[in-house]
PyMOL Python script that loads the backbone (N, CA, C, O; Angstrom):
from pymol import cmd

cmd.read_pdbstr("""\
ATOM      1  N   UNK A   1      13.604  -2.975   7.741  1.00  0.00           N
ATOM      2  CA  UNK A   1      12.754  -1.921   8.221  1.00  0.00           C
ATOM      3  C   UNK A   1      11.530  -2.559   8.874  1.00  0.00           C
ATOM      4  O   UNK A   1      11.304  -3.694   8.456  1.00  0.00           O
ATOM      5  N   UNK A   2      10.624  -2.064   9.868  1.00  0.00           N
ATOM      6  CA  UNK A   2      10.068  -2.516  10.944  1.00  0.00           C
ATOM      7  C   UNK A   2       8.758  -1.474  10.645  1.00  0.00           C
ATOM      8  O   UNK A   2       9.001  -0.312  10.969  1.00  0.00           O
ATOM      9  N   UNK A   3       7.406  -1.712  10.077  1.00  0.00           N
ATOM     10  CA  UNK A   3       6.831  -0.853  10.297  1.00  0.00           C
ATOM     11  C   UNK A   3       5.871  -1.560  11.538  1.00  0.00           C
ATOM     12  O   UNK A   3       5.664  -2.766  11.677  1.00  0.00           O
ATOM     13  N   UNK A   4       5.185  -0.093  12.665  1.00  0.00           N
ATOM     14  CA  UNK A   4       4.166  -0.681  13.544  1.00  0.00           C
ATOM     15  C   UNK A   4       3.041  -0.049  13.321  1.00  0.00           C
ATOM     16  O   UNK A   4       3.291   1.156  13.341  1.00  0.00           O
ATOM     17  N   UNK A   5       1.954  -0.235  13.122  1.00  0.00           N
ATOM     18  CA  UNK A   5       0.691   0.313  13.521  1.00  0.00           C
ATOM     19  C   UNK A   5      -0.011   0.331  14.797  1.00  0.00           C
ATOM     20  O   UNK A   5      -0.445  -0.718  15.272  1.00  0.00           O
ATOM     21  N   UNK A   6      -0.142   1.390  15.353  1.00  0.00           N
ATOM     22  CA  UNK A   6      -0.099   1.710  16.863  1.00  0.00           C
ATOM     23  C   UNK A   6      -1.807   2.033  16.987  1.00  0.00           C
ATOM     24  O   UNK A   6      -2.434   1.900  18.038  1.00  0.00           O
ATOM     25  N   UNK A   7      -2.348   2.441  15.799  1.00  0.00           N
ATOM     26  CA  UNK A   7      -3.952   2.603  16.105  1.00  0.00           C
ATOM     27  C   UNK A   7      -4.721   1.512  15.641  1.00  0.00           C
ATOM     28  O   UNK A   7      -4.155   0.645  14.977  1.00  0.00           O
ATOM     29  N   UNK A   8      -5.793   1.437  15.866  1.00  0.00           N
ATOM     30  CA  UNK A   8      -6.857   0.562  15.523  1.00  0.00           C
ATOM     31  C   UNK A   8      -6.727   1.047  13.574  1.00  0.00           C
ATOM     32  O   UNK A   8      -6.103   2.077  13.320  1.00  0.00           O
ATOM     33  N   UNK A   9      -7.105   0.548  12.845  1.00  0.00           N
ATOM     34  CA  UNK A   9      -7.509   0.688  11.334  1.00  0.00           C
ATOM     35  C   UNK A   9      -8.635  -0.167  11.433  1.00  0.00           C
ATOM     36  O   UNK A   9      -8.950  -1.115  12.153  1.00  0.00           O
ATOM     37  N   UNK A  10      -9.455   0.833   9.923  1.00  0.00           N
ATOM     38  CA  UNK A  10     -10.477  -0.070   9.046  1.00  0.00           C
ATOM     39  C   UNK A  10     -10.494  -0.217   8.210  1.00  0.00           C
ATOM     40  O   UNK A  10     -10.576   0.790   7.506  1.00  0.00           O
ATOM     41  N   UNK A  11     -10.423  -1.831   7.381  1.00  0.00           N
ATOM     42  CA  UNK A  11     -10.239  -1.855   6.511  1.00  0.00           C
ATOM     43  C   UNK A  11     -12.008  -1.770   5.562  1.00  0.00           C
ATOM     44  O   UNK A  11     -13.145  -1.612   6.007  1.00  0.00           O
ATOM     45  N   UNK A  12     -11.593  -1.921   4.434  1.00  0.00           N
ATOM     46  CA  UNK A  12     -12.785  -2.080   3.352  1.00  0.00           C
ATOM     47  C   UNK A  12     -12.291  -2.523   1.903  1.00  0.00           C
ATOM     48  O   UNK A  12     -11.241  -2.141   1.386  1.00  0.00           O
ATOM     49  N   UNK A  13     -13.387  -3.548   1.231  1.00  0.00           N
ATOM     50  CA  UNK A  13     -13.022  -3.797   0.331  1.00  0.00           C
ATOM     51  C   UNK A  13     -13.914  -3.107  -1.073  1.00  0.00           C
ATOM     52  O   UNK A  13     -14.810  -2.270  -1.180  1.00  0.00           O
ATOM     53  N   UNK A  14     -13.475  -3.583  -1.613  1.00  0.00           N
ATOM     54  CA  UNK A  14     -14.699  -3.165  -2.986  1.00  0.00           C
ATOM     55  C   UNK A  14     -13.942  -3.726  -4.766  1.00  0.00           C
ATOM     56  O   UNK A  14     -12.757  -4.057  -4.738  1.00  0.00           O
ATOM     57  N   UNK A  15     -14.378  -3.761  -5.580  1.00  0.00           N
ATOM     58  CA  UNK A  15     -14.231  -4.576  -6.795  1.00  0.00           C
ATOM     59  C   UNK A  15     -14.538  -5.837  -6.548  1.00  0.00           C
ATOM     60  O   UNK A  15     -15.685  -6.169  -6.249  1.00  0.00           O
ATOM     61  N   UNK A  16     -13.284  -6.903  -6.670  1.00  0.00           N
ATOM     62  CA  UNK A  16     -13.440  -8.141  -7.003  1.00  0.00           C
ATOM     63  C   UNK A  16     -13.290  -8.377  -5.116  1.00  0.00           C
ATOM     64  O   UNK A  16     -14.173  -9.102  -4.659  1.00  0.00           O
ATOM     65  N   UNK A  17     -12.864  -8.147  -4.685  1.00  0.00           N
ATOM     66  CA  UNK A  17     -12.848  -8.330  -2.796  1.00  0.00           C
ATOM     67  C   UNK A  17     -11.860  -9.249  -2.369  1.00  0.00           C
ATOM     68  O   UNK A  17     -11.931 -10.186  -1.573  1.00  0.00           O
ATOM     69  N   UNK A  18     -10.732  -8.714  -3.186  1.00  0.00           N
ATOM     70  CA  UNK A  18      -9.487 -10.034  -3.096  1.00  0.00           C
ATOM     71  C   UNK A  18      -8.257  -8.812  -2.209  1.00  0.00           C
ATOM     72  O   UNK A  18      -7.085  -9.189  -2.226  1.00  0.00           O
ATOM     73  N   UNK A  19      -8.530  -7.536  -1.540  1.00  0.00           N
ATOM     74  CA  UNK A  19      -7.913  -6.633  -1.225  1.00  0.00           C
ATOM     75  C   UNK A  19      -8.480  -6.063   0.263  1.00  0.00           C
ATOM     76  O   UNK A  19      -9.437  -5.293   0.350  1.00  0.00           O
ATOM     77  N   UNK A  20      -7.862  -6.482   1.198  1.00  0.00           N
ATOM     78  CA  UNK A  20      -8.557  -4.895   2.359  1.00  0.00           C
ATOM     79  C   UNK A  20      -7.860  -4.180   2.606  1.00  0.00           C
ATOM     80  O   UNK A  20      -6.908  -4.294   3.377  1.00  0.00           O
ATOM     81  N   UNK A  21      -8.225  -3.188   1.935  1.00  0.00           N
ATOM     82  CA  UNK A  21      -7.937  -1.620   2.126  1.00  0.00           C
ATOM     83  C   UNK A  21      -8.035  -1.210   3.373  1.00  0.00           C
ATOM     84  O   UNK A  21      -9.158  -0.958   3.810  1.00  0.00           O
ATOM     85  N   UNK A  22      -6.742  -1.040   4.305  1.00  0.00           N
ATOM     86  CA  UNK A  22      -7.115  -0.417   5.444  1.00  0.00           C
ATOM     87  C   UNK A  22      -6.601   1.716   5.641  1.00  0.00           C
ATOM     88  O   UNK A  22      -5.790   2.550   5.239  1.00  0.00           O
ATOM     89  N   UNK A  23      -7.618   1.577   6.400  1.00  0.00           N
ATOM     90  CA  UNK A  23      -7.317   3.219   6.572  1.00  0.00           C
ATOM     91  C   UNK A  23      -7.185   3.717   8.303  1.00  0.00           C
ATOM     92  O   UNK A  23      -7.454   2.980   9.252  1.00  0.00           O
ATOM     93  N   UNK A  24      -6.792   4.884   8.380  1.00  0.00           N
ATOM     94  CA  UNK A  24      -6.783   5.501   9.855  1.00  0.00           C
ATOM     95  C   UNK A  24      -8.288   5.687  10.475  1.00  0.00           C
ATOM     96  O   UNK A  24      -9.058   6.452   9.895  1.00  0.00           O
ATOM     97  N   UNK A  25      -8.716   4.978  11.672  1.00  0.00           N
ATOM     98  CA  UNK A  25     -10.097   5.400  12.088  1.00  0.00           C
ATOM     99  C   UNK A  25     -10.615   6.869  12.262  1.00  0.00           C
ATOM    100  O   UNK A  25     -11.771   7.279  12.364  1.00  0.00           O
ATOM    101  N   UNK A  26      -9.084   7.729  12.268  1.00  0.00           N
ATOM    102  CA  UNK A  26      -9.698   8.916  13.184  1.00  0.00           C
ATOM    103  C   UNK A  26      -9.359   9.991  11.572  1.00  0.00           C
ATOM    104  O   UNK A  26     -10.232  10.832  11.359  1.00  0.00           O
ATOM    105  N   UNK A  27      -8.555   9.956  10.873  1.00  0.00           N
ATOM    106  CA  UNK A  27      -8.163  10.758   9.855  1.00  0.00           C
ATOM    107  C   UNK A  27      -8.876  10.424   8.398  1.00  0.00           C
ATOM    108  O   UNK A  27      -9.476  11.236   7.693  1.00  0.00           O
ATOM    109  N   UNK A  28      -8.659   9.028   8.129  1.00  0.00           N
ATOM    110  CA  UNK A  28      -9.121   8.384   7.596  1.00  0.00           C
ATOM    111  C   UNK A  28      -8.056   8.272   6.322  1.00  0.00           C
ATOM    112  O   UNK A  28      -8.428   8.255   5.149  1.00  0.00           O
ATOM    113  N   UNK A  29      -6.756   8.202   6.724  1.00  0.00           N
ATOM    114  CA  UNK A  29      -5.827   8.297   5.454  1.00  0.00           C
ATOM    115  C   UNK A  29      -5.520   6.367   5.444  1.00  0.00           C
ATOM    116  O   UNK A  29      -5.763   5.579   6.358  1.00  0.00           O
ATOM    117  N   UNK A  30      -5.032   6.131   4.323  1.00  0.00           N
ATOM    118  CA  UNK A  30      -4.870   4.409   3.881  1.00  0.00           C
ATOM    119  C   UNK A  30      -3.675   4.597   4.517  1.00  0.00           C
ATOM    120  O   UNK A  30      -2.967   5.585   4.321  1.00  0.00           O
ATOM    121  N   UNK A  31      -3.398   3.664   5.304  1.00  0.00           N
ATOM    122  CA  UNK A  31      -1.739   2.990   5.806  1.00  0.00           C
ATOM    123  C   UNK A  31      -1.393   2.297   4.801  1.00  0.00           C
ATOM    124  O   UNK A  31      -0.589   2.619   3.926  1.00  0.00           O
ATOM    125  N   UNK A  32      -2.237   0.930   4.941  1.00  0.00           N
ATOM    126  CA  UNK A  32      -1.154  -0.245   4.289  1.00  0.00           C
ATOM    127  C   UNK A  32      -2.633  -0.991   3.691  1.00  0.00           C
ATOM    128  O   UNK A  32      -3.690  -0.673   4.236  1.00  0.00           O
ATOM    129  N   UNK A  33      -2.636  -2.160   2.356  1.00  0.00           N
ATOM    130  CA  UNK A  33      -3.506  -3.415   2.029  1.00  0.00           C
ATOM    131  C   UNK A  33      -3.080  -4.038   1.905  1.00  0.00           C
ATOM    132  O   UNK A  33      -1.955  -3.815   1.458  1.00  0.00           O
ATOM    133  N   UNK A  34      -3.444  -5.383   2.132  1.00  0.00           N
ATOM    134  CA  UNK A  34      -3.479  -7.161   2.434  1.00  0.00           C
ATOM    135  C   UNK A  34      -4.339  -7.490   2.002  1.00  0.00           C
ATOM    136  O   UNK A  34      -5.472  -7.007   2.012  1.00  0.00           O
ATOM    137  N   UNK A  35      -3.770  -8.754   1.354  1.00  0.00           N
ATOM    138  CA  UNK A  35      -4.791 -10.002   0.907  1.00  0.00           C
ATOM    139  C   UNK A  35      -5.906 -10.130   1.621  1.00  0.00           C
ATOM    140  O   UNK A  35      -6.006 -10.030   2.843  1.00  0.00           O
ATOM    141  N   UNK A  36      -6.691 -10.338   0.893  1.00  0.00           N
ATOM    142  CA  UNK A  36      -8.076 -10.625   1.610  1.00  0.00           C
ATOM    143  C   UNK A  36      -7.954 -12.544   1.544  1.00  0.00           C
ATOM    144  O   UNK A  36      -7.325 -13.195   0.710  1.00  0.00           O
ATOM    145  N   UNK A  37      -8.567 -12.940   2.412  1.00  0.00           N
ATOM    146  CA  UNK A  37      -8.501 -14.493   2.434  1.00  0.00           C
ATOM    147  C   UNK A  37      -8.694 -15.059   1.610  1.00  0.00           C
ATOM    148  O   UNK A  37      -8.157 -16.155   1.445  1.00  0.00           O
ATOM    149  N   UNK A  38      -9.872 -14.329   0.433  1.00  0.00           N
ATOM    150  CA  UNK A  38     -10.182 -14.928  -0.492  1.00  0.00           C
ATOM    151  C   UNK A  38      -9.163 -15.209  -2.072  1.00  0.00           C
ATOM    152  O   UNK A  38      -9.382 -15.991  -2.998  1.00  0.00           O
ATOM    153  N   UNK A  39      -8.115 -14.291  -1.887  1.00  0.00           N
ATOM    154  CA  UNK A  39      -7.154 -14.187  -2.411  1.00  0.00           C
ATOM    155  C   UNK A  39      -5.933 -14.932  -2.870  1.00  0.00           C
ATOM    156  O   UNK A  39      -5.042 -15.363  -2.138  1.00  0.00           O
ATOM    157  N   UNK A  40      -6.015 -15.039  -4.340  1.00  0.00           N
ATOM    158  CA  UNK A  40      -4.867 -16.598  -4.499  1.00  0.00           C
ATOM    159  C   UNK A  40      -3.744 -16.104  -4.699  1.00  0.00           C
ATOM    160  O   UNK A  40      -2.753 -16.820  -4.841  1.00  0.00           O
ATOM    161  N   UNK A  41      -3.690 -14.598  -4.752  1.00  0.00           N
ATOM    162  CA  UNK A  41      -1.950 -13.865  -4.661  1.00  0.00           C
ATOM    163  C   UNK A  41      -2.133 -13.238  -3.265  1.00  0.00           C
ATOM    164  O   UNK A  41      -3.207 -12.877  -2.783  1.00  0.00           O
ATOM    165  N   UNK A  42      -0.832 -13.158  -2.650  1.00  0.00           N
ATOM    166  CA  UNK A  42      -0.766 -13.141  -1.325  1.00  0.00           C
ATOM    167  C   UNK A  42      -0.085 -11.628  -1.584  1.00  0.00           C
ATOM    168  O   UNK A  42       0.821 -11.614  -2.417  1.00  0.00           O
ATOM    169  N   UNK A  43      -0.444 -10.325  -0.936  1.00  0.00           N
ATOM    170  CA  UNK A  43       0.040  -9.245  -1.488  1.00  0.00           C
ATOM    171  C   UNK A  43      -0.168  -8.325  -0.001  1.00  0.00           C
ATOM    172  O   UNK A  43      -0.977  -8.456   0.917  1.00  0.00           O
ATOM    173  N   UNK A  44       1.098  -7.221  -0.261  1.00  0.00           N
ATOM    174  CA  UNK A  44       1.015  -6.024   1.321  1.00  0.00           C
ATOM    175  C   UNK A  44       1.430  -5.305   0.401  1.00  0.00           C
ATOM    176  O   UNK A  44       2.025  -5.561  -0.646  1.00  0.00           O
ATOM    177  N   UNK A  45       0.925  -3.993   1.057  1.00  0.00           N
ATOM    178  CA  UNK A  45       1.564  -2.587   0.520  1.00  0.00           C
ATOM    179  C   UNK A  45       1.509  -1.953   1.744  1.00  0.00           C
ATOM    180  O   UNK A  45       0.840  -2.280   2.724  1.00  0.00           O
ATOM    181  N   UNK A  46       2.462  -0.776   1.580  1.00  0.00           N
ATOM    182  CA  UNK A  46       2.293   0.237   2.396  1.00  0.00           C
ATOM    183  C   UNK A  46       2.411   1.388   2.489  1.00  0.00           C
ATOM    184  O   UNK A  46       3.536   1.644   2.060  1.00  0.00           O
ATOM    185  N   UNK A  47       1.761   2.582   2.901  1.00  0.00           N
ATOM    186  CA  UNK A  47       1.894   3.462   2.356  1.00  0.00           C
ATOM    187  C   UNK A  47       2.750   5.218   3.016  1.00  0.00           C
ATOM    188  O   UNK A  47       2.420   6.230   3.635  1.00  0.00           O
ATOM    189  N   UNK A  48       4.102   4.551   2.277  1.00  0.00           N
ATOM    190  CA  UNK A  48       4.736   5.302   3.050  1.00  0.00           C
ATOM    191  C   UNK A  48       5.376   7.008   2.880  1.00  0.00           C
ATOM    192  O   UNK A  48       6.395   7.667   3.085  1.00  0.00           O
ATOM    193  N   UNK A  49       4.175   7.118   2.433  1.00  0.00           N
ATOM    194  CA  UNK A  49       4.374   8.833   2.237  1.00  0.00           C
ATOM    195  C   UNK A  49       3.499   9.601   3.916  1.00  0.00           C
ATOM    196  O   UNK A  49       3.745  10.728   4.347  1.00  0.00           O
ATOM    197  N   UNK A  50       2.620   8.706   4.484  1.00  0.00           N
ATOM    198  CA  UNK A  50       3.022   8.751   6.110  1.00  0.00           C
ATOM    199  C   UNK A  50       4.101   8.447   6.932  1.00  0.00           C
ATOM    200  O   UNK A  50       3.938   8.525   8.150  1.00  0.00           O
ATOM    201  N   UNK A  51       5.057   8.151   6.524  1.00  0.00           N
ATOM    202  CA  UNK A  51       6.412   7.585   7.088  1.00  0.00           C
ATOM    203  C   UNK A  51       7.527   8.730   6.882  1.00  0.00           C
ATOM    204  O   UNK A  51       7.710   9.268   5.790  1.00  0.00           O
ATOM    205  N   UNK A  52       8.323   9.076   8.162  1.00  0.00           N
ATOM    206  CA  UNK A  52       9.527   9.855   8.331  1.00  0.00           C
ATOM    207  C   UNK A  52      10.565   9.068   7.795  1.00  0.00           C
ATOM    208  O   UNK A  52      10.359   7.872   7.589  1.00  0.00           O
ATOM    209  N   UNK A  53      12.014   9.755   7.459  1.00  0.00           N
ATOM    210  CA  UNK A  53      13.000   9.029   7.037  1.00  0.00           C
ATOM    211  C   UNK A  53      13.851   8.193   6.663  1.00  0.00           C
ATOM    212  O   UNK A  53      14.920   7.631   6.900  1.00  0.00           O
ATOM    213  N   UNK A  54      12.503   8.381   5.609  1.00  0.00           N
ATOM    214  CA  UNK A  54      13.057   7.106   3.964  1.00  0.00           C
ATOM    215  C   UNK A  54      13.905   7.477   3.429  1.00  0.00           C
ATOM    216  O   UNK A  54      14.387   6.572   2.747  1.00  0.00           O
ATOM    217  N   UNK A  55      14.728   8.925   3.277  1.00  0.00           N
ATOM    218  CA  UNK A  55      15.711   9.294   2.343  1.00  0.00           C
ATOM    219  C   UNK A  55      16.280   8.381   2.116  1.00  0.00           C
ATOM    220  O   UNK A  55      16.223   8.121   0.914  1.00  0.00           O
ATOM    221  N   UNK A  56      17.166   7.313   2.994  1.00  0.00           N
ATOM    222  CA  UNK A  56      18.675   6.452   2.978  1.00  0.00           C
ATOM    223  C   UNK A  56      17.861   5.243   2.396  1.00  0.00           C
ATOM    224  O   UNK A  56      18.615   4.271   2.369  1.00  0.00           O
ATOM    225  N   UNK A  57      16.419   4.876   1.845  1.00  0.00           N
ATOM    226  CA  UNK A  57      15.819   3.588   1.401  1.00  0.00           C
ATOM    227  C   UNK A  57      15.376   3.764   0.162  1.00  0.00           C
ATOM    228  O   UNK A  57      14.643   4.645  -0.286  1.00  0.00           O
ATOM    229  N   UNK A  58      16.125   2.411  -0.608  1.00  0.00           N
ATOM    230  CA  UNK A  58      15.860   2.238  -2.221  1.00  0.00           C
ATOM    231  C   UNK A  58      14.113   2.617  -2.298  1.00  0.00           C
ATOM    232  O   UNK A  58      13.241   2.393  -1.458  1.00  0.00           O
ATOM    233  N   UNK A  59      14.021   3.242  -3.590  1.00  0.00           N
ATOM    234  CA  UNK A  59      12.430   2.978  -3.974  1.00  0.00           C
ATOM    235  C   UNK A  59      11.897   2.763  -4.729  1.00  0.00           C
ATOM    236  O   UNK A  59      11.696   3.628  -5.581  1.00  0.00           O
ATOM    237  N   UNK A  60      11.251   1.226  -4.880  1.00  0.00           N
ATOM    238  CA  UNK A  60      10.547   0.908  -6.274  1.00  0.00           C
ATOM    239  C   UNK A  60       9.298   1.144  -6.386  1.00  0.00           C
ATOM    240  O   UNK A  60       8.373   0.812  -5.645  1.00  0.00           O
ATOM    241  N   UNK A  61       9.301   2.019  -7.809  1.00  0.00           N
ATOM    242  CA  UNK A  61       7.797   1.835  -7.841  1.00  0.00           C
ATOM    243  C   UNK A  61       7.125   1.127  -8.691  1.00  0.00           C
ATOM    244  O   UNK A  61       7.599   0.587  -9.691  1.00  0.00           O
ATOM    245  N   UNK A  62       5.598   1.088  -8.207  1.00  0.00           N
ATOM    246  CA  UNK A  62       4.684  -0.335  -8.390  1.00  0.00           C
ATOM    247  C   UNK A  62       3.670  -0.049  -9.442  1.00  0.00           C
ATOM    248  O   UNK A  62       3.022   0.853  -8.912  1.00  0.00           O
ATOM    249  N   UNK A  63       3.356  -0.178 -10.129  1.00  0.00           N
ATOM    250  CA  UNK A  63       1.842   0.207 -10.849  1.00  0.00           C
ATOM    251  C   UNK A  63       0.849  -0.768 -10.817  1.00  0.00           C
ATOM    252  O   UNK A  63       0.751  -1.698 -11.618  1.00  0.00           O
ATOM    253  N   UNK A  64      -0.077  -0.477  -9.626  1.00  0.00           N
ATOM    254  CA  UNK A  64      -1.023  -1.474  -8.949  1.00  0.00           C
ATOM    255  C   UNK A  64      -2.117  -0.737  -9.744  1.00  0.00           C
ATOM    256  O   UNK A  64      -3.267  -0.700  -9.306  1.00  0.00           O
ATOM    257  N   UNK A  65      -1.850  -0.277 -10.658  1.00  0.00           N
ATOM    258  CA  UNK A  65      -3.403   0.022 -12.094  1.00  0.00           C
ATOM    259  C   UNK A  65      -3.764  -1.075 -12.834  1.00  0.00           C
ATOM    260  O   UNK A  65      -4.700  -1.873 -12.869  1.00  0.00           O
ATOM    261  N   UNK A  66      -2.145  -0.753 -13.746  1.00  0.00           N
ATOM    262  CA  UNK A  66      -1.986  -1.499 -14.725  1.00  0.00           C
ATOM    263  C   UNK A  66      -1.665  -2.787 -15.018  1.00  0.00           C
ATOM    264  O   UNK A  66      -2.236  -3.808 -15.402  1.00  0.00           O
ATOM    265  N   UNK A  67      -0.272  -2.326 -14.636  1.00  0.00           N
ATOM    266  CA  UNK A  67       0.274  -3.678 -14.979  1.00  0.00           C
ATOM    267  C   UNK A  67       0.625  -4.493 -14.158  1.00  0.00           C
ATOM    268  O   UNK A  67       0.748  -5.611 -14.657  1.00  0.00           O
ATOM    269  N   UNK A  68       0.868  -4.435 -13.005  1.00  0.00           N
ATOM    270  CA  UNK A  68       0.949  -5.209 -11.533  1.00  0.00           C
ATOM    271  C   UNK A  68       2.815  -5.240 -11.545  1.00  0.00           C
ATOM    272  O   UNK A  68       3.388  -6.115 -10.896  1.00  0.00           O
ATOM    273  N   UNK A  69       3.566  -4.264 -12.293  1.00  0.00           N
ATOM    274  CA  UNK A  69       5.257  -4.557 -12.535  1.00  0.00           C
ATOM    275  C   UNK A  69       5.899  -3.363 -11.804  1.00  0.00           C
ATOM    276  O   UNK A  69       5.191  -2.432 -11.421  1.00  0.00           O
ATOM    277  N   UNK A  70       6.745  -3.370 -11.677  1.00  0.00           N
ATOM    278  CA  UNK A  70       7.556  -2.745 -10.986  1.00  0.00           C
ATOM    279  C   UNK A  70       8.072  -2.084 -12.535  1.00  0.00           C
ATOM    280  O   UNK A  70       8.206  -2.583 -13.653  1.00  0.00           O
ATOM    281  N   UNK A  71       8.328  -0.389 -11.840  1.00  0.00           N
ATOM    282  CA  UNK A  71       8.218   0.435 -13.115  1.00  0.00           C
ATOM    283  C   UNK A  71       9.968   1.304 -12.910  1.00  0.00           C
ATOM    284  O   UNK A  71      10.217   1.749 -11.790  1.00  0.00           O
ATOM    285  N   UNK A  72      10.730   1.422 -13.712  1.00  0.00           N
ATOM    286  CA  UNK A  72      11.615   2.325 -13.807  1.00  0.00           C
ATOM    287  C   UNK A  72      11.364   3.706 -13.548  1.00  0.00           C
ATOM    288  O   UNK A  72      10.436   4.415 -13.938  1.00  0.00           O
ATOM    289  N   UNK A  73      12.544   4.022 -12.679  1.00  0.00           N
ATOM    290  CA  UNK A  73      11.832   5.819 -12.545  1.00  0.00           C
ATOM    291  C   UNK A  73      11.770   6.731 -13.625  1.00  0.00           C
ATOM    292  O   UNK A  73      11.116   7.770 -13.549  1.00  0.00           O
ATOM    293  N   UNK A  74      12.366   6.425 -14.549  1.00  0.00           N
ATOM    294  CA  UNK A  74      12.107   7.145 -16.041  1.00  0.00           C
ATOM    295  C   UNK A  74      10.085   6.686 -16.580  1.00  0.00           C
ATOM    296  O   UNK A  74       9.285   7.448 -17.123  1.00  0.00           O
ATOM    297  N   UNK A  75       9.907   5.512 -16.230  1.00  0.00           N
ATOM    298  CA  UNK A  75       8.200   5.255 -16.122  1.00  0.00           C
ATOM    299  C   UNK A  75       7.187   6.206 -15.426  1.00  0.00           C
ATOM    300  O   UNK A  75       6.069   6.518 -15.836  1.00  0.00           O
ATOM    301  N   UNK A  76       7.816   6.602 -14.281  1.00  0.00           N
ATOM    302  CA  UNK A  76       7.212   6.829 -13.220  1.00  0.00           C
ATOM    303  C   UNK A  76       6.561   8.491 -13.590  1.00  0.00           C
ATOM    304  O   UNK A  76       7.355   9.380 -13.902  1.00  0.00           O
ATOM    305  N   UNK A  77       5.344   8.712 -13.527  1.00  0.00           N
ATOM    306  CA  UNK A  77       4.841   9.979 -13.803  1.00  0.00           C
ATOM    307  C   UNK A  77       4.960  11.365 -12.412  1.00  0.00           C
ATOM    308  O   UNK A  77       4.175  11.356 -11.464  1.00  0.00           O
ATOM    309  N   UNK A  78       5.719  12.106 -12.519  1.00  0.00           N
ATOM    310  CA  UNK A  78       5.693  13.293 -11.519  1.00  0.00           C
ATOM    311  C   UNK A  78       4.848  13.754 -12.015  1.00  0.00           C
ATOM    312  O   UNK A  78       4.375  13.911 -13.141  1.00  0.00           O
ATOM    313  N   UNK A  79       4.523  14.173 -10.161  1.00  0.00           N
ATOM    314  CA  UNK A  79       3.057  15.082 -10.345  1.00  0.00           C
ATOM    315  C   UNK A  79       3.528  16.073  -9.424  1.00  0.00           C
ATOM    316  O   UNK A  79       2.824  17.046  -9.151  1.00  0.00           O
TER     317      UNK A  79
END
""", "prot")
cmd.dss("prot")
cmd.show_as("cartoon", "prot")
cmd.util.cbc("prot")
cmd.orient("prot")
């Protein structure tokens, strides 16, 4: 899968500053975060509940709270 980002983003950090949070300039919703340079784990996310047709794609989910693990969907809290 191929994602593109076609607009400008801004990112921002905040806590420890090992993360930039980027968002849409004009909406202001989060796309995707990346390592910040300062960063000794090298990490992307993305955020694809802006994204059209994922049905046919596995999905793991992450708990970037807690525990930094990949969670079973029986884990996973519906909201």
């Amino acid at each position: 899968m191929t994602v593109e980002i076609t607009k400008e983003t801004v990112a921002y950090r905040w806590g420890d500053g090992c993360i930039d949070f980027h968002h849409c300039a004009v909406c202001g919703c989060v796309t995707h975060y990346e390592s910040a340079d300062n960063s000794s784990t090298p990490r992307t996310a993305i955020n694809f509940r802006m994204a059209d047709g994922l049905k046919s794609s596995e999905v793991k989910y992450f708990d970037g709270a807690e525990s930094w693990c990949f969670l079973d969907e029986s884990e996973v809290r519906k909201v």
